[in-house]
MARDREN-773841 format. One record per atom (N, C-alpha, C, O): x, y, z; residue in three letters. Coordinates in pm, whole numbers, padded with zeros to 5 digits, always signed. Each point is the difference from the previous one (the first is absolute). Layout:
N
XYZALA
...
This chain:
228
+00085-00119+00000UNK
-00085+00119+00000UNK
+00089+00125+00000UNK
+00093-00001+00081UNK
-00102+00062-00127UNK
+00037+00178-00039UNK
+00033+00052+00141UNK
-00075-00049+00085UNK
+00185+00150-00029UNK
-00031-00001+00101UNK
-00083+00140+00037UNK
-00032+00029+00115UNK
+00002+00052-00228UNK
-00121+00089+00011UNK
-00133-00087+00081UNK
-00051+00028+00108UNK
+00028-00105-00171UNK
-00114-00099+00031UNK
+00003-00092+00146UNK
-00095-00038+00069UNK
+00244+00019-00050UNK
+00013-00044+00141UNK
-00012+00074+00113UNK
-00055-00041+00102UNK
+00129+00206-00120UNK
-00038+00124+00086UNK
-00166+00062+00024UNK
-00061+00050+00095UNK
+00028-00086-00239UNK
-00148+00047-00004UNK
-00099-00018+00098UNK
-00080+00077+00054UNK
+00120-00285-00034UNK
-00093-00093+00003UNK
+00071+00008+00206UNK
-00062-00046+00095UNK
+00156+00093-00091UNK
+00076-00023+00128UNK
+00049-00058+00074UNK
+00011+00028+00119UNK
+00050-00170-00202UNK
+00080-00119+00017UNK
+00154+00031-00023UNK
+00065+00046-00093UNK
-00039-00088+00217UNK
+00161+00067+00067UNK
+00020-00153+00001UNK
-00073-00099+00005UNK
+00247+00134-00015UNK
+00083-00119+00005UNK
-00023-00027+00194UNK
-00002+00065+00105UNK
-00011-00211-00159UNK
-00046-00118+00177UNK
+00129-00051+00024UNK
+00068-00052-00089UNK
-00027+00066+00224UNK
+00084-00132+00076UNK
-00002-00060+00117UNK
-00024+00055+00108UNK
+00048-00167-00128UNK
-00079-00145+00045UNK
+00142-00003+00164UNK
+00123+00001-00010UNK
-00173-00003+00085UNK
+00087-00006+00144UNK
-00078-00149+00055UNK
-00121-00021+00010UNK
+00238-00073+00021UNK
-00046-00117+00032UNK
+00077+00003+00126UNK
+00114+00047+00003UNK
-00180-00099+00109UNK
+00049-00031+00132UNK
+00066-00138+00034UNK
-00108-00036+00046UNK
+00162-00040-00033UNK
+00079-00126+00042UNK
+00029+00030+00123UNK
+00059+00101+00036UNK
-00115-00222+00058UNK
+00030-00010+00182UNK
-00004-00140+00003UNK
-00055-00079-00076UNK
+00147+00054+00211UNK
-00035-00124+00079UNK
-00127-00049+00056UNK
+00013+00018+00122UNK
-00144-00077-00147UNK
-00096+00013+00057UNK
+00041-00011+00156UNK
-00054+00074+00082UNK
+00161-00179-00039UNK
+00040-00026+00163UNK
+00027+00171+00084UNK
-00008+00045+00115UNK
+00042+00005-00247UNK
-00008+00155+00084UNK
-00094+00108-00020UNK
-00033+00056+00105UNK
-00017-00011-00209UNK
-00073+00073-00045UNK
-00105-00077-00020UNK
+00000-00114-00047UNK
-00104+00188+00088UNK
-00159-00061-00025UNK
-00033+00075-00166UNK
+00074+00074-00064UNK
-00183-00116+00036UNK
-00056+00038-00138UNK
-00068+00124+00028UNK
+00006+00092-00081UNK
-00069-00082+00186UNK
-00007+00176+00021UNK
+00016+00107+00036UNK
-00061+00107-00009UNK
+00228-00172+00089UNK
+00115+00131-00017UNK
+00033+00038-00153UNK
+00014+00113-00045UNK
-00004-00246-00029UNK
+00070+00052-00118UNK
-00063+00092-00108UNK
+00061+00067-00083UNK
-00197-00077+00101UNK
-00127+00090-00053UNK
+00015+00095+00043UNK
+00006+00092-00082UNK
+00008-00055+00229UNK
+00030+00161+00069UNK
+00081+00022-00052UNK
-00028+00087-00083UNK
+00183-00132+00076UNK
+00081+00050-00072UNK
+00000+00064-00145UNK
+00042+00114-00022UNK
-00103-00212-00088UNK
-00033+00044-00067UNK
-00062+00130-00049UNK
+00033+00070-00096UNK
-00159-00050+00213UNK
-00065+00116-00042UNK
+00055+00097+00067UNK
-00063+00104-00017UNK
+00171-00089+00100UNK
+00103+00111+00021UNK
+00052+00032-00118UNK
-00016+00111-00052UNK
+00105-00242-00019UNK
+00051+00059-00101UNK
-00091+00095-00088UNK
+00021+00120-00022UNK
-00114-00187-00018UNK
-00113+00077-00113UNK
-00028+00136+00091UNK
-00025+00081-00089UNK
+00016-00020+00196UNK
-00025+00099+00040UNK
+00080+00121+00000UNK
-00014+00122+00006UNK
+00114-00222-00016UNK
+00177+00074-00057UNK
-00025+00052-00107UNK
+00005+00118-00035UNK
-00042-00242-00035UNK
+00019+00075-00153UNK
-00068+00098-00061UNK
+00050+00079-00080UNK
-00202-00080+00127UNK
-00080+00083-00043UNK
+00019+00165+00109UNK
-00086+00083+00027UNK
+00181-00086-00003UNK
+00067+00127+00096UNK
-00116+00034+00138UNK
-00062+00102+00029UNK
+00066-00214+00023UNK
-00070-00013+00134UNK
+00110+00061+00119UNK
+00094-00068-00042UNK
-00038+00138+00150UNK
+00049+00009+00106UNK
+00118+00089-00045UNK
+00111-00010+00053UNK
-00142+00110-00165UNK
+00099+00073-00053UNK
+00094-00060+00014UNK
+00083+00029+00085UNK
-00066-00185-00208UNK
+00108-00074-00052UNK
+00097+00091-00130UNK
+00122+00016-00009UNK
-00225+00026-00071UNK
+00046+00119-00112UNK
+00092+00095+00066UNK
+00123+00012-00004UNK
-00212+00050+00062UNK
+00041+00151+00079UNK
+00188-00053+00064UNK
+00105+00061-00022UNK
-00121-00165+00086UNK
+00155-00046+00045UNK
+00125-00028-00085UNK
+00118+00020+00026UNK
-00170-00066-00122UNK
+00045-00036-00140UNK
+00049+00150-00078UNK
+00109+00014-00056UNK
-00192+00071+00064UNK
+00048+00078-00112UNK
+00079+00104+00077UNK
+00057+00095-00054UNK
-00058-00118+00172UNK
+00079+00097+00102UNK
+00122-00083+00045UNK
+00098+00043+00061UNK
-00117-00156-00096UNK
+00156-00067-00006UNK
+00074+00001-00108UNK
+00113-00050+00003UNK
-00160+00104-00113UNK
+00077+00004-00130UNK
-00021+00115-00015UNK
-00022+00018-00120UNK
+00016+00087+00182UNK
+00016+00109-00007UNK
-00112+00085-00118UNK
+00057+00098-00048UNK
-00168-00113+00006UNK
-00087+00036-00062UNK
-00053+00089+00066UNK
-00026-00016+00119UNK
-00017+00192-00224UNK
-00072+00047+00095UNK
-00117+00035-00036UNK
-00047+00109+00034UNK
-00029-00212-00121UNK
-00132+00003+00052UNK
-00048-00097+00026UNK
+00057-00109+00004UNK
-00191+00134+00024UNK
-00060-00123+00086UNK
-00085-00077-00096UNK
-00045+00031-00110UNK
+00033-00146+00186UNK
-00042-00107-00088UNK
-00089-00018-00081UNK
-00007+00118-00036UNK
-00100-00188-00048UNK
-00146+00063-00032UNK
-00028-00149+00103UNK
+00061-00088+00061UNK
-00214+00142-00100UNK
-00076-00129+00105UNK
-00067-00092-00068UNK
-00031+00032-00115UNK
-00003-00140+00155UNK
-00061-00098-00035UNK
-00158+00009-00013UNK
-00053+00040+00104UNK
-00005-00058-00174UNK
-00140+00019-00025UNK
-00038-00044-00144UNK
+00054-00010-00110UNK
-00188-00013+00171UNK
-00120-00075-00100UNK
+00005+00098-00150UNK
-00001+00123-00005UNK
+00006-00216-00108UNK
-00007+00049-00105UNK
-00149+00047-00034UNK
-00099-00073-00006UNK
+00104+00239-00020UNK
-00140-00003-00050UNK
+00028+00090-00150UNK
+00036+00114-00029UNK
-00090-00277-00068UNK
+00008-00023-00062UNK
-00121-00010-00078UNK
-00038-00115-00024UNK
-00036+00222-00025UNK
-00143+00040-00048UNK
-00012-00059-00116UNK
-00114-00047-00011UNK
+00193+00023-00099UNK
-00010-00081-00099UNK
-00067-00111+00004UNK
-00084-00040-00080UNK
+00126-00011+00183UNK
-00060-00163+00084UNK
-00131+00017+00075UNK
-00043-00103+00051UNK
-00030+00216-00032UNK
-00108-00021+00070UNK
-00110+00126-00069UNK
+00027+00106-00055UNK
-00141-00161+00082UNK
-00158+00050-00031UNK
+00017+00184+00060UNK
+00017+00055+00108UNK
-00033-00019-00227UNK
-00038+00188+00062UNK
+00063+00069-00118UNK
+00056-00064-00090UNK
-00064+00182+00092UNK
+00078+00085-00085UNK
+00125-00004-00054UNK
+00062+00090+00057UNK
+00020-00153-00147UNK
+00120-00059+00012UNK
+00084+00124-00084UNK
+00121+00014+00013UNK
-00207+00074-00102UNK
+00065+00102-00080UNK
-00002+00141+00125UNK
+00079+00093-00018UNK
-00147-00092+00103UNK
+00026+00079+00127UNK
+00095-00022+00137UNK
+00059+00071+00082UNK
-00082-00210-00107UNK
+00083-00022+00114UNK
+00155+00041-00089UNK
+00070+00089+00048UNK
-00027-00154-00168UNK
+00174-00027-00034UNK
+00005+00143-00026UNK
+00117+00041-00002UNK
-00222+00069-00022UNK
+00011+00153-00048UNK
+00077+00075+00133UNK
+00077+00095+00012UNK
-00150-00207+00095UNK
+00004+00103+00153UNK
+00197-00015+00049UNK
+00081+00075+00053UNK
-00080-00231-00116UNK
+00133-00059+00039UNK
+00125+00127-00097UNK
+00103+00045+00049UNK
-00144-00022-00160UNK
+00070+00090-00049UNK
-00012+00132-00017UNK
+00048+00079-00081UNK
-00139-00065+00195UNK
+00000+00172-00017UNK
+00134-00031+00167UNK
+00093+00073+00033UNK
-00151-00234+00050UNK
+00106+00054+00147UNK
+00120+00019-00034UNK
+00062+00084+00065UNK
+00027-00174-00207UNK
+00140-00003-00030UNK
+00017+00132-00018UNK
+00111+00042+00031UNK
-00193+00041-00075UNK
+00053+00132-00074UNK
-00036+00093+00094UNK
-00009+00117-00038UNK
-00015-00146+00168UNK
-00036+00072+00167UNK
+00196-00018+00041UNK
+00097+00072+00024UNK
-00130-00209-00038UNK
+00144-00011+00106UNK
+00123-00002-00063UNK
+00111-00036+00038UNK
-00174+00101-00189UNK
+00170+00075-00075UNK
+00011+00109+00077UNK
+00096+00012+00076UNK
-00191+00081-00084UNK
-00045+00137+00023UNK
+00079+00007+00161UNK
+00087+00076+00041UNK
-00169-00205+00034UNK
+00051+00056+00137UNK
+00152-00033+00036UNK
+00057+00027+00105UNK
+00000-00098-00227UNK
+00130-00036+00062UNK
+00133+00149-00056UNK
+00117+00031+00023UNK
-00247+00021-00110UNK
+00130+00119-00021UNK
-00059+00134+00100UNK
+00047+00112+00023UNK
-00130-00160+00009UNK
-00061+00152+00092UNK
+00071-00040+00157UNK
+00071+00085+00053UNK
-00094-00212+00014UNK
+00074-00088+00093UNK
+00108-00074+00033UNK
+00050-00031+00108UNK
-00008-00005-00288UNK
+00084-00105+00055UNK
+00168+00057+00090UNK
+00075-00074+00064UNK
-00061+00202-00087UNK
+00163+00039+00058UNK
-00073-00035+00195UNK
+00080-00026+00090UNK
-00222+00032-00066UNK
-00010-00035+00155UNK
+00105-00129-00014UNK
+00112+00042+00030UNK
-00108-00160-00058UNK
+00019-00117+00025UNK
+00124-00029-00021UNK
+00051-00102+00047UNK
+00045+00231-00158UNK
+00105+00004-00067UNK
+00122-00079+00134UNK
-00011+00015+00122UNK
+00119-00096-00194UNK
+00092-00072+00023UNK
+00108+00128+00058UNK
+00089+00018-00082UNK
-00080+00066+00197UNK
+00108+00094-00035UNK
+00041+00010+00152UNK
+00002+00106+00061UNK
+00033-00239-00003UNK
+00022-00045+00111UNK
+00106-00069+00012UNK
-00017-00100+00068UNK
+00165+00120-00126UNK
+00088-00083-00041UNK
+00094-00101+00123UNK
+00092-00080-00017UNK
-00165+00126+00148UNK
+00029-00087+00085UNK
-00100-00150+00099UNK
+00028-00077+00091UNK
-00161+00105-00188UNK
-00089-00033+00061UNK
-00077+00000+00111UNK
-00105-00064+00012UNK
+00167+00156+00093UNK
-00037+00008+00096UNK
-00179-00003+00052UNK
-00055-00057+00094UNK
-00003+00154-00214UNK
-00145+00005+00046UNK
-00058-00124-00063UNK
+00055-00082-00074UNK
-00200+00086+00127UNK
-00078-00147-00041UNK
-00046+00055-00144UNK
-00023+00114-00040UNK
+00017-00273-00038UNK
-00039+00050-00171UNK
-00148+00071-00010UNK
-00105-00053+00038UNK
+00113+00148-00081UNK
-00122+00112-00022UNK
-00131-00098-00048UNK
+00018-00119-00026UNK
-00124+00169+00019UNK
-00095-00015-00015UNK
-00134+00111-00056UNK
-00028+00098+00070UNK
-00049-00126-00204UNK
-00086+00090+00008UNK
-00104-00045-00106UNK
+00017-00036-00117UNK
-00149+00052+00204UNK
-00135-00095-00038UNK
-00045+00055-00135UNK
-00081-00069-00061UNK
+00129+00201-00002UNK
-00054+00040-00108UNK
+00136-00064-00111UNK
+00010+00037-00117UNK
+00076-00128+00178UNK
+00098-00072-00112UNK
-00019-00112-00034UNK
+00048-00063-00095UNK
-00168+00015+00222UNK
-00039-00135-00001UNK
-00051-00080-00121UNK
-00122+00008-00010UNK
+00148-00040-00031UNK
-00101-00130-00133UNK
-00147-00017+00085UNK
-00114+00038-00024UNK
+00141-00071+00071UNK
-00130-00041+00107UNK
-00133+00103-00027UNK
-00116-00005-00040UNK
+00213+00099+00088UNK
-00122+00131-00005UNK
-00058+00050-00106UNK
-00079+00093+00014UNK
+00109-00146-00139UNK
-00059+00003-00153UNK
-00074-00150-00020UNK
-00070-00013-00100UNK
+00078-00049+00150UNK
-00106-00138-00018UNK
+00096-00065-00069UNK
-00045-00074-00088UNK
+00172+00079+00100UNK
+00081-00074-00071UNK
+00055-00136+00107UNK
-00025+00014+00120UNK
+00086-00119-00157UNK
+00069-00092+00049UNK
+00120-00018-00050UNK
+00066+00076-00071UNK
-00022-00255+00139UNK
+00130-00027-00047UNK
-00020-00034-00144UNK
+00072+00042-00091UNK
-00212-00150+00069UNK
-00033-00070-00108UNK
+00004+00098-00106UNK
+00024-00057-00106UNK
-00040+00210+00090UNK
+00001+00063-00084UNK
+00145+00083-00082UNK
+00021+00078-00093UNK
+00052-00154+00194UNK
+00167+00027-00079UNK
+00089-00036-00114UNK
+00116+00029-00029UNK
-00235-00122-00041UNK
+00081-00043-00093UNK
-00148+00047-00112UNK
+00006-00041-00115UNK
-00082+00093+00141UNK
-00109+00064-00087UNK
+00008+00089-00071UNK
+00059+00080+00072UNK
-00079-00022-00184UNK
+00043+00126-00029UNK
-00128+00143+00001UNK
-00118+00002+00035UNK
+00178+00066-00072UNK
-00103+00145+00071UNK
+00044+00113-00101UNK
+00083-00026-00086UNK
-00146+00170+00097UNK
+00015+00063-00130UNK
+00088+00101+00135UNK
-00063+00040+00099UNK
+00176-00018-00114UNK
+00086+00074+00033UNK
+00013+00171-00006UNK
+00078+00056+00078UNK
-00162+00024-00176UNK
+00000+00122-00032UNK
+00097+00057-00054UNK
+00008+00115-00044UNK
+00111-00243+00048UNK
+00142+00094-00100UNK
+00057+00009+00065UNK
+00075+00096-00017UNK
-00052-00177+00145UNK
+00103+00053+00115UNK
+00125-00140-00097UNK
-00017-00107-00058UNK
+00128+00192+00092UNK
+00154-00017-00077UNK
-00020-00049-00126UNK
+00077-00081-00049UNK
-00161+00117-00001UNK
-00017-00004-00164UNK
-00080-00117-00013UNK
+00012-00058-00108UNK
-00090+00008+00191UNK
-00062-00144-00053UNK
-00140+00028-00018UNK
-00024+00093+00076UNK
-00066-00122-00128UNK
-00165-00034+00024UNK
-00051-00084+00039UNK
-00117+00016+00033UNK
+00197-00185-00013UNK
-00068-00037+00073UNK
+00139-00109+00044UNK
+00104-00029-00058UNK
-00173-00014+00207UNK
+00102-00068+00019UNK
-00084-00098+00154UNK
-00116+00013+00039UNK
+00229-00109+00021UNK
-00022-00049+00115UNK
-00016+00042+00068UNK
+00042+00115-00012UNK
-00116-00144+00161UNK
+00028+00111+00105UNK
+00122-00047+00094UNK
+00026+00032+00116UNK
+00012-00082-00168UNK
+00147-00060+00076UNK
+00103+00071-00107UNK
+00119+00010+00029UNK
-00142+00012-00088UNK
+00103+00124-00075UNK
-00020+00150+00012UNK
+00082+00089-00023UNK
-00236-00076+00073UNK
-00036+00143+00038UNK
+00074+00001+00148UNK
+00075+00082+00054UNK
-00111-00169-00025UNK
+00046+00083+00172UNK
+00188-00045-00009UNK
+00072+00075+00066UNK
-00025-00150-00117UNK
+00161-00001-00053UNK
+00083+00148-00074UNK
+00110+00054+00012UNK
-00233-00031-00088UNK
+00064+00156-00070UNK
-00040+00127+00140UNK
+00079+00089+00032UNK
-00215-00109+00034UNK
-00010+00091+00083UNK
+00092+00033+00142UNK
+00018+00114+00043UNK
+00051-00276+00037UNK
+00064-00016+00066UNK
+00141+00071-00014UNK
+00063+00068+00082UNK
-00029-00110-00229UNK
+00144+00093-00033UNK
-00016+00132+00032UNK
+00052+00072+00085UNK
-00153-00053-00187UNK
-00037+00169-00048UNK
+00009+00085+00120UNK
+00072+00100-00002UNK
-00158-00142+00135UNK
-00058+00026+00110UNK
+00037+00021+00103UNK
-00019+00106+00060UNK
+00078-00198-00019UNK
+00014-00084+00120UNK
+00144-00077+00020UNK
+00013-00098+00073UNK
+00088+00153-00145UNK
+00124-00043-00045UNK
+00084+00068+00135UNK
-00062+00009+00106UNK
+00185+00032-00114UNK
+00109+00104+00088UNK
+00017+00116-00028UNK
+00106+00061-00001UNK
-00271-00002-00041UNK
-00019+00084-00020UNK
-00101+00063-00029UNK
-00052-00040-00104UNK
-00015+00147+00167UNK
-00166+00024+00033UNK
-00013+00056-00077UNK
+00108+00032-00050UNK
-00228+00025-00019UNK
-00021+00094-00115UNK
-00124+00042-00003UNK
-00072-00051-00085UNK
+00018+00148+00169UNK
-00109+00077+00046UNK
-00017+00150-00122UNK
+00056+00109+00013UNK
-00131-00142-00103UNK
-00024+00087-00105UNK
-00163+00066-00028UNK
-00037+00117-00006UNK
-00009-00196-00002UNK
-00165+00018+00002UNK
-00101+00133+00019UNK
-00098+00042-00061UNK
+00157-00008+00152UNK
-00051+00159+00082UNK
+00082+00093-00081UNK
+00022+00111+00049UNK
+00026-00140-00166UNK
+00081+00062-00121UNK
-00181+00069-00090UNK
-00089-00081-00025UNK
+00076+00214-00002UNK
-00122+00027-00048UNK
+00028+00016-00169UNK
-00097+00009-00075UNK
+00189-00007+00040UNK
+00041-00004-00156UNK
+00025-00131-00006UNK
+00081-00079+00051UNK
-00210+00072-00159UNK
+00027-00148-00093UNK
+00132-00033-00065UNK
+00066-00097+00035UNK
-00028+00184-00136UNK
+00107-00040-00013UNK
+00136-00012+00054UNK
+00095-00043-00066UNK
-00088+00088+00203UNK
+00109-00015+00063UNK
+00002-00136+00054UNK
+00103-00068+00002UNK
-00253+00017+00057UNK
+00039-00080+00043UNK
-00023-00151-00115UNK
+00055-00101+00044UNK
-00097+00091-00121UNK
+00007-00079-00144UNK
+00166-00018+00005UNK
+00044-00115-00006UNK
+00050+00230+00017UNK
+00145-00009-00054UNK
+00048-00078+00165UNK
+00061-00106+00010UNK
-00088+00155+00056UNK
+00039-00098+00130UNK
+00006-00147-00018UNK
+00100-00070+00013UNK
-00239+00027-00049UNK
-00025-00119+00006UNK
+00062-00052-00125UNK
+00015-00123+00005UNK
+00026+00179-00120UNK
+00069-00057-00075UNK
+00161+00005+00007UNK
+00063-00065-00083UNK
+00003+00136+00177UNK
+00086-00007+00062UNK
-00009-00166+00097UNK
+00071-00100-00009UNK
-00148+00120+00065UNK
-00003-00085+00107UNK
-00020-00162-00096UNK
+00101-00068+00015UNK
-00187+00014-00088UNK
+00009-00087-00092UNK
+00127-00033-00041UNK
+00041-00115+00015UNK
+00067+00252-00097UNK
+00143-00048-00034UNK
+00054-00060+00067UNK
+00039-00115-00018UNK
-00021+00203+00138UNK
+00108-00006+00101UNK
-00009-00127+00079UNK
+00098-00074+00012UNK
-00250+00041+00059UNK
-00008-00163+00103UNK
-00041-00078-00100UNK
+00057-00109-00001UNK
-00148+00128-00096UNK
-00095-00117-00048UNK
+00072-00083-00205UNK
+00011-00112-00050UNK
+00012+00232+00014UNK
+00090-00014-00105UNK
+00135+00055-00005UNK
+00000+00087-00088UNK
+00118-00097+00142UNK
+00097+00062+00021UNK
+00090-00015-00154UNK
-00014-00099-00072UNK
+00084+00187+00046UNK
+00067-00012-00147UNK
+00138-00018+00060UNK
+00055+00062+00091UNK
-00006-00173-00175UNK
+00122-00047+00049UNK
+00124+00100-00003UNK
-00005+00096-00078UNK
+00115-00113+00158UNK
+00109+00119+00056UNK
+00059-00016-00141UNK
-00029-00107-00055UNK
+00092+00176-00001UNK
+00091+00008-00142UNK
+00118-00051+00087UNK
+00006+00035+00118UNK
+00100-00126-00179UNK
+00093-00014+00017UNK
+00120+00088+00071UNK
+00070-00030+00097UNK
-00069+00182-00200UNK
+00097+00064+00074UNK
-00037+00056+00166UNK
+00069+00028+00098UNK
-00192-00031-00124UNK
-00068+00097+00193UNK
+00088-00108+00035UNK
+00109+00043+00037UNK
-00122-00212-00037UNK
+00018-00094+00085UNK
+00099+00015+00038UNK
+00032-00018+00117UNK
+00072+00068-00241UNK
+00183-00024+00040UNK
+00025+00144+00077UNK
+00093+00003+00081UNK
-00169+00114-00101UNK
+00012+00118+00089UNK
-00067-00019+00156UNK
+00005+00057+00109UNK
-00055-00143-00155UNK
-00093-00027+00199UNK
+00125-00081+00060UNK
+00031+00014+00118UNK
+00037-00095-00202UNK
+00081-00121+00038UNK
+00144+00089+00062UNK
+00055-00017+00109UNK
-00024+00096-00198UNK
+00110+00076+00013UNK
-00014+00115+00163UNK
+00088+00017+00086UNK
-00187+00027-00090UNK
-00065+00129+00103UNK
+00043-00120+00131UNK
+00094+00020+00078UNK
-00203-00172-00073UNK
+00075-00045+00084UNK
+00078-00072+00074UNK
-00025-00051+00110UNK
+00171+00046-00207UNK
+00056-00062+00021UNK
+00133+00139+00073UNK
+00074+00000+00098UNK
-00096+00083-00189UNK
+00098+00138+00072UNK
-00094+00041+00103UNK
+00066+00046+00093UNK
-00168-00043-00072UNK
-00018-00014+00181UNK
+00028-00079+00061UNK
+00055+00060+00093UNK
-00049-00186-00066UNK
+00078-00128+00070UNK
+00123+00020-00002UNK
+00054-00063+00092UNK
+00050+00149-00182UNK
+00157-00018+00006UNK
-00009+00106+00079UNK
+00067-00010+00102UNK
-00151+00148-00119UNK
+00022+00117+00092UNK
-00014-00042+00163UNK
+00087+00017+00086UNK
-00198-00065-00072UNK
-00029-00060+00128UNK
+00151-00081+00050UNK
+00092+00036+00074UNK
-00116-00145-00142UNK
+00203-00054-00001UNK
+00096+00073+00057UNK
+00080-00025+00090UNK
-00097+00111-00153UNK
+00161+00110+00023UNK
-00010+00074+00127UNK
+00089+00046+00071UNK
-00221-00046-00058UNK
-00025+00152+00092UNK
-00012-00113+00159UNK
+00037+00069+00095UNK
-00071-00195-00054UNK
+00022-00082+00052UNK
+00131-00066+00035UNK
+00014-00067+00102UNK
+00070+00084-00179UNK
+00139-00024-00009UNK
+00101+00098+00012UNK
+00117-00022+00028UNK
-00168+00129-00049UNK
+00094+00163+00040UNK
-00027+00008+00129UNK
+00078-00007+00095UNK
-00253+00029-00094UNK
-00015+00053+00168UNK
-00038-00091+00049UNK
-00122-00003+00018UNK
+00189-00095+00021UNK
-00106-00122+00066UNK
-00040+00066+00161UNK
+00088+00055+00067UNK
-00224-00067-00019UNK
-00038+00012+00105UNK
-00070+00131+00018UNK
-00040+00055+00102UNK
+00035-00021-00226UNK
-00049+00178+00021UNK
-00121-00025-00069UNK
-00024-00086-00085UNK
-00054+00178+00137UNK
-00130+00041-00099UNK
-00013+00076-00126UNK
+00049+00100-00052UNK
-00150-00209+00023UNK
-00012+00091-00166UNK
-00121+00032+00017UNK
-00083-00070+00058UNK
+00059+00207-00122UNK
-00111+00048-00025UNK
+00022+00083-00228UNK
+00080+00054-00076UNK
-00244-00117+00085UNK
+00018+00020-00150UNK
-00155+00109-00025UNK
-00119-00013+00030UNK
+00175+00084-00077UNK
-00090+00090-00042UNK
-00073+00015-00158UNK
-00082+00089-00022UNK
């Protein structure tokens, strides 16, 4: 099957966890409890995610687990409901450039807890996980019309929410802020590769700072440097 048709339909790749015990030690319905710990794990029960992505240093937070609603598949308005689903994608473009520098990555020691904010949520547009591999009409954000929403919120995360905030919005000229955001597209979301010579002038800049440092460590050892 297509995997348009597999995302559609909302059949995710399954894996099969088999338990093996001693019956002389383990009864048959410890090993069931166990089991459904694991599954509670997985489906991010006891902020298992949340531990996870704060151990690998991620700074946002996880999405959540929830019921696919999936209107295609059921009795009611189905050209209103998928209309409603794509007017939310094109809500939570909107709010991730009006919001997203709240959540922005610009914490380079980690110290504070990973941000949070309910108008960035998927959730809060009637969206899910099941809808990440779906596609949606984008409005032209980094040149596309239509795309996944696992590539929308991938281009918005850079764009956004990167090591570096970008609070523009409350900008009242259209076209200033049009050139922002197409700034901002180059620079996180499509970056144009360094020309060769910048590389060997970046390379050069610092490598004669490391020998200066060198010298000035080796002349005055024990003294302070201050660099202005």
């Amino acid at each position: 099957m297509a995997p348009e048709a597999l995302s559609q339909l909302g059949i995710s790749k399954a894996i099969t966890i088999s338990s093996t015990y001693d019956h002389r030690i383990i009864q048959g319905a410890e090993s069931g409890a166990f089991l459904a710990r694991v599954h509670e794990l997985i489906i991010g029960k006891s902020g298992f995610y949340d531990d996870a992505f704060v151990n690998l240093g991620l700074a946002h937070v996880p999405l959540r687990w929830n019921i696919d609603q999936n209107h295609s598949l059921s009795p009611g308005d189905q050209v209103r409901d998928q209309a409603a689903k794509e007017a939310g994608v094109i809500e939570l473009i909107n709010s991730y450039r009006v919001r997203g520098h709240l959540i922005a990555d610009i914490d380079p020691l980690h110290a504070m807890p990973v941000l949070y904010h309910p108008e960035l949520d998927i959730e809060t547009y009637g969206l899910t996980i099941w809808d990440l591999d779906r596609e949606f009409i984008t409005g032209g954000l980094a040149g596309t019309k239509v795309a996944t929403l696992r590539k929308i919120l991938d281009i918005l995360q850079r764009a956004y929410c990167g090591k570096v905030g970008i609070e523009y919005r409350h900008i009242q000229s259209k076209e200033e802020k049009l050139w922002i955001r197409e700034q901002i597209r180059r620079q996180f979301v499509a970056p144009e590769p360094v020309p060769v010579e910048i590389k060997k002038q970046l390379l050069w800049k610092l490598i004669s700072a490391e020998q200066f440092e060198r010298f000035l460590h080796t002349k005055y050892l024990g003294q302070k440097k201050i660099f202005a």
